[in-house]
N, C-alpha and C positions, 0 to 999 in steps of 0.2 A: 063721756065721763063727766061727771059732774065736779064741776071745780071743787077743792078743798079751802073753805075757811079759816083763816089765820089771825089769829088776834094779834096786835105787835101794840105789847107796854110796856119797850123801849129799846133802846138803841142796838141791840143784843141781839133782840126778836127781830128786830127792821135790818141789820146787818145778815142775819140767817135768814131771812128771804128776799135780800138781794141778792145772794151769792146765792141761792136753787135757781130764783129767776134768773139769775144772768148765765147759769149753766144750761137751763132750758133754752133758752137763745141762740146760745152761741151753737148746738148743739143741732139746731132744727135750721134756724135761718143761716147761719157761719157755714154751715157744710153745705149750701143751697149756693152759696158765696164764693165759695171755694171750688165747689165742682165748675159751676161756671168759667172759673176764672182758667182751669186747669184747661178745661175746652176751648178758651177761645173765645167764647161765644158774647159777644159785646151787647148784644140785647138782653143776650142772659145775664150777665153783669150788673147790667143795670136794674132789670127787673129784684133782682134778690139782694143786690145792694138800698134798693127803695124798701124791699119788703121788711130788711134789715133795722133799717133808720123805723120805719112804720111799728115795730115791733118793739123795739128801747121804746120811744116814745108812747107808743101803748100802754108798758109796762111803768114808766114812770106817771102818766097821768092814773092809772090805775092804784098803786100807793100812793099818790096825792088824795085822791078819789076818798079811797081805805082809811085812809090815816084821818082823813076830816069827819070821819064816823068811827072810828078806832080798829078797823077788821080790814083785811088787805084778803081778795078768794086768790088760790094760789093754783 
């Protein structure tokens, strides 16, 4: 699927896609975090707790990225 383009001209715009993005997260990597943890499974802990952190940080250099050309892909 092809990302969707977001313009953010201001605080409003940039507050309604960090709260899609931070639902998308939590949603795909948190329950990746979550099942592991439910399991036991200590390497899987870690692996989806790394993938976790990998993925905020994604997502925040990505609207640093966006916001210093004014369009954030969602």
């Amino acid at each position: 699927m092809e990302p969707e383009t977001v313009t953010i001209d201001n605080r409003n715009d940039f507050s309604l896609w960090a709260i899609e993005r931070a639902k998308l997260i939590v949603s795909e990597q948190g329950t990746a975090l979550a099942l592991a943890a439910r399991d036991m499974d200590d390497t899987e802990i870690g692996q989806a707790g790394n993938a976790l952190g990998q993925a905020i940080a994604d997502a925040m250099l990505e609207v640093f990225d966006g916001l210093m050309n004014g369009v954030v892909e969602e």
